[in-house]
N, C-alpha and C positions, 0 to 999 in steps of 0.2 A: 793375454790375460790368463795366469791362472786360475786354478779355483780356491786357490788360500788368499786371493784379491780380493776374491768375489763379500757382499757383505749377506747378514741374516734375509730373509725373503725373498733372494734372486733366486729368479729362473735361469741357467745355462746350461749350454748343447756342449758336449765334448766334443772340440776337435782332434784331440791328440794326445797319446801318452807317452812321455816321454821320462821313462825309468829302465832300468837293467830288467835283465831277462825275468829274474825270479818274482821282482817286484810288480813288473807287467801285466806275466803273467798272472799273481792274484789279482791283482785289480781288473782284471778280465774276468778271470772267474766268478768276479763280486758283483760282474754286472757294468763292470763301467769301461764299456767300449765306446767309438766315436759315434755320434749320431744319438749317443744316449741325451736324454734330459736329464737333466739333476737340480734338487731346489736344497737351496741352504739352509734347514731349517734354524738352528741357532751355535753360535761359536759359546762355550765353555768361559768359566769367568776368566782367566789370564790367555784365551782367546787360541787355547789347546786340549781336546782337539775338538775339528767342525763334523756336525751334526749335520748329514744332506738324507735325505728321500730321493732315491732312484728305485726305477721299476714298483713302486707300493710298499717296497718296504725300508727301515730307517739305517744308516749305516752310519758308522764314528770313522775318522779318519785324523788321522796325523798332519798337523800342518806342513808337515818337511814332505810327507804323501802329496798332501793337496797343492806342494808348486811343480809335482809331477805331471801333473791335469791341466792340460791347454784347454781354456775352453774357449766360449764367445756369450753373449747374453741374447736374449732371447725376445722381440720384443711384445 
């Protein structure tokens, strides 16, 4: 499952990112390692891009990003 699956109010653990070096890389630096939580807060009217909370604070993301994000759900 990635996390452009996932729908608005899930909970999911990162297990894995799977993007090229550069791209990775930011989304490490943003915080979104494995083991992190991340909650969906709301997808965008034509469903680009998702709105998550990780670590307390809110980040935007690109759905072509978010099939980079292996995650799992949380229960």
């Amino acid at each position: 499952m990635t996390l452009s699956d996932t729908k608005e109010g899930d909970v999911v653990k990162v297990v894995k990112i799977k993007a090229s070096s550069a791209i990775r890389q930011r989304m490490l630096d943003m915080g979104i390692i494995p083991s992190s939580e991340i909650k969906v807060e709301r997808y965008a009217p034509l469903r680009d891009p998702i709105q998550i909370k990780i670590k307390g604070y809110s980040l935007a993301l690109r759905v072509s990003e978010g099939n980079m994000v292996e995650v799992e759900p949380l229960a």
